[in-house]
N, C-alpha and C positions, 0 to 999 in steps of 0.2 A: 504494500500500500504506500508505503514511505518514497518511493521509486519514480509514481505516476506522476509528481510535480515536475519534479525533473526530466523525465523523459520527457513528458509537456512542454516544458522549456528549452528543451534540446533540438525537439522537431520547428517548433517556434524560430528558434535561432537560426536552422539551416535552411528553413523555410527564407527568412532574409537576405541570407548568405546570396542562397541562390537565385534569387530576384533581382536584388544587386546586380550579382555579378554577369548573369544574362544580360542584363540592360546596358550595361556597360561594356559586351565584347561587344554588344549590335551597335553601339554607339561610337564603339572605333573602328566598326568598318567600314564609315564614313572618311577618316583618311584611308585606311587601306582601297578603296575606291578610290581617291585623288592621288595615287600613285603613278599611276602611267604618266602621269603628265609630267611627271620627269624624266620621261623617255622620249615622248613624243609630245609638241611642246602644245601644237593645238589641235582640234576636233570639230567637226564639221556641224552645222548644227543640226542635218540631219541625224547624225547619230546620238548627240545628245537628245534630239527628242524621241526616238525610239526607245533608249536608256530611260528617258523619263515615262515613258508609256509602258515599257517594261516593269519600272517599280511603282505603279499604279496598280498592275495587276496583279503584282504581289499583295500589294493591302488592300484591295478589294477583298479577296480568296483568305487572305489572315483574319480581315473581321466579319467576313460571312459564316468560316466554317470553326476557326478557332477559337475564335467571343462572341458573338450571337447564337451560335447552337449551343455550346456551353450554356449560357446565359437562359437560353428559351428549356433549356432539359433542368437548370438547378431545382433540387425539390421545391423552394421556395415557391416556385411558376406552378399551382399546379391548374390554373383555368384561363379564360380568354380577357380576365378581370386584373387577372397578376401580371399577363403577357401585357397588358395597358396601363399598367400602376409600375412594372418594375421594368420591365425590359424596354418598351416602348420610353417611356419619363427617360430614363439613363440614355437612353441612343439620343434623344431631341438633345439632351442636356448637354451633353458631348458637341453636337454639333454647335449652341448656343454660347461654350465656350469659346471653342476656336472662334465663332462671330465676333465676339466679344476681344479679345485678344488682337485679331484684327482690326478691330474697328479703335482701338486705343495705344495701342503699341506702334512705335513709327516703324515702319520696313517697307520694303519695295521687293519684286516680280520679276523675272526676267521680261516678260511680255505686257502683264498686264501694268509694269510703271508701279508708284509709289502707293500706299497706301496708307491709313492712319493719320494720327495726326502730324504736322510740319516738322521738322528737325534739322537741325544743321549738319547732322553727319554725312556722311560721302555717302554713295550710292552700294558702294561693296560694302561697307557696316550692315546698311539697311536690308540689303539680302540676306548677307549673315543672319541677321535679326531676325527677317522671315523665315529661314529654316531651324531655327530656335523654335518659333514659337509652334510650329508642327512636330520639333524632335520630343518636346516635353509629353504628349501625349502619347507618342509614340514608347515611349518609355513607361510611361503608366501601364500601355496594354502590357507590355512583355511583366511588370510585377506585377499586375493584376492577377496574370493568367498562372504564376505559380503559386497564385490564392485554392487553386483548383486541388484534389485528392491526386489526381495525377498530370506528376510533373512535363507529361511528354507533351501537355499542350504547352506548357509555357516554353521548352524547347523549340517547342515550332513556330509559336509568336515567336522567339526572339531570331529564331532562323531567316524569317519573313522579314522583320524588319533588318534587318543585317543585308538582307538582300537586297532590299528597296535602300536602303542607305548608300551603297555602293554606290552605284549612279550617280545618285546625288552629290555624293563627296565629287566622283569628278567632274560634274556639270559647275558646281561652285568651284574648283579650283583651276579651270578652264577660263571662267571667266574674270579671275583675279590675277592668272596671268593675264590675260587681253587688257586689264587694268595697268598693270606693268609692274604688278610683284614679281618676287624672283619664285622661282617655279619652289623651290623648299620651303618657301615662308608658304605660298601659298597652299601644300598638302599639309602644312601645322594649321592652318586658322580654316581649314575644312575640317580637320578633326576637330578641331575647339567647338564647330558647331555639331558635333552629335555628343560630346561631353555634357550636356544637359537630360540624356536619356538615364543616364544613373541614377539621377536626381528623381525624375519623374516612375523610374524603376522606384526605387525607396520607399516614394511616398504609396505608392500603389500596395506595394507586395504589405508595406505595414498595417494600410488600412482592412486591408480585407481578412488579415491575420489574425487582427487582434475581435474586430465586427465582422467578423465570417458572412453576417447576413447579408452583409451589403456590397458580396460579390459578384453575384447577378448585376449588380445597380455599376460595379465597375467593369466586370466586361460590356455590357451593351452603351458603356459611358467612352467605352475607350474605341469601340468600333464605331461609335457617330461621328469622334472627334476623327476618326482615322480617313472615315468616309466623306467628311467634309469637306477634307484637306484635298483630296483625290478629286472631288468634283469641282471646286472652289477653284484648286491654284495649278494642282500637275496635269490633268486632264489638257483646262484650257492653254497654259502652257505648252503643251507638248505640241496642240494644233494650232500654236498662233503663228507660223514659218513658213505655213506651204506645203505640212510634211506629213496632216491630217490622215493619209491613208496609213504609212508605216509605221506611227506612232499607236494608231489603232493594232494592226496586228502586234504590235510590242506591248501594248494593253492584255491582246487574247495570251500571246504564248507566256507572259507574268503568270498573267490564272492560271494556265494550267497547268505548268511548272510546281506552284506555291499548293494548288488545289492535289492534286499529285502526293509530290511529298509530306504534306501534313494526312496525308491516308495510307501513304508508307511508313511512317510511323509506328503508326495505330493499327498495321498489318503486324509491322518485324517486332514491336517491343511493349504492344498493347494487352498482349497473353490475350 
């Protein structure tokens, strides 16, 4: 008897550990992404926006099947009243954030230009800024999801965002050379910007740890915020160059890549 606090406390602990630490390798393969660009110095923007259409499909496929099924199966859900009070409320809420984020934090777009309120920073800050303010949620989902009994979905959220992070690290550091940083500074301040998924890891993986109940409310919190981002800024993004058809199949083969491997999983290590 004497035992069970502590072993309570042990699984608690590594429950953390691993939330953490998940959200933090997906968060440095945002420079591991902005790597080649010190090989090859620029990139076309067609393949940037495929690369972007590709890690769309990735978080489409992570918060359809990895936090919203989740989410729609926890005991809590068990009628069409809890699917409207828990999972529904959390998905809008998620979205409401990122609006909000948006709508008050100064950042800029590759295409869609400036957003928020005025600011005297440079235009590369402001980007930075905007993929802060999408990696912070993104980090939420990956500790959310190892709120779950089994850890192989939270493996796969963070699989997924790691994936979609890639890209992205070198879409940003792609364009801070074209600024006219030097190609090393610029794969360091592309990692700086997924350094913020730890944080949002942390807070995630603690809340739902400690209020178990209100897991449901943060996976379908973390798939609205993810889906937001995806229709909001990399979607149109991706199509604002000309490039609208390949960007779209870089959309499909994301899905079904990410769609794929999160059921390989759950095939090799799911028993």
């Amino acid at each position: 008897m004497g035992e069970k606090p502590d072993s309570t406390m042990q699984l608690f602990s590594d429950t953390i550990v691993l939330g953490f630490t998940a959200s933090a390798l997906a968060g440095i393969a945002t420079g591991v992404g902005a790597l080649p660009i010190l090989i090859k110095r620029d990139f076309s923007r067609r393949t940037l926006d495929v690369m972007l259409g590709f890690a769309a499909g990735v978080m489409l496929a992570a918060s359809s099947f990895s936090l919203l099924v989740p989410a729609l199966e926890d005991p809590i859900v068990n009628d069409w009243t809890d699917i409207l009070t828990v999972v529904v409320f959390g998905f809008a809420l998620g979205g409401i954030f990122v609006h909000l984020a948006d709508k008050y934090i100064p950042h800029t777009h590759f295409g869609k230009g400036a957003e928020g309120p005025s600011s005297n920073l440079t235009r590369v800050w402001l980007l930075i800024l905007a993929i802060t303010i999408h990696n912070l949620p993104e980090g939420l989902a990956v500790g959310v999801s190892f709120g779950l009994e089994d850890p192989l979905t939270g493996i796969s959220v963070a699989v997924a965002i790691a994936l979609q992070n890639m890209p992205e690290g070198l879409a940003v550091a792609a364009l801070l050379v074209r600024e006219g940083y030097p190609r090393g500074r610029a794969v360091l301040l592309a990692l700086a910007t997924g350094l913020v998924e730890p944080i949002g890891g942390l807070i995630g993986v603690s809340i739902v740890s400690v209020a178990a109940f209100l897991l449901p409310y943060g996976l379908a919190f973390a798939a609205g915020a993810m889906i937001f981002v995806v229709g909001d800024e990399m979607i149109p993004e991706s199509h604002s160059s000309g490039n609208e058809r390949v960007a779209t199949w870089g959309i499909m083969i994301g899905f079904v890549i990410m769609m794929t491997l999160d059921n390989i999983f759950t095939f090799l290590f799911g028993g």
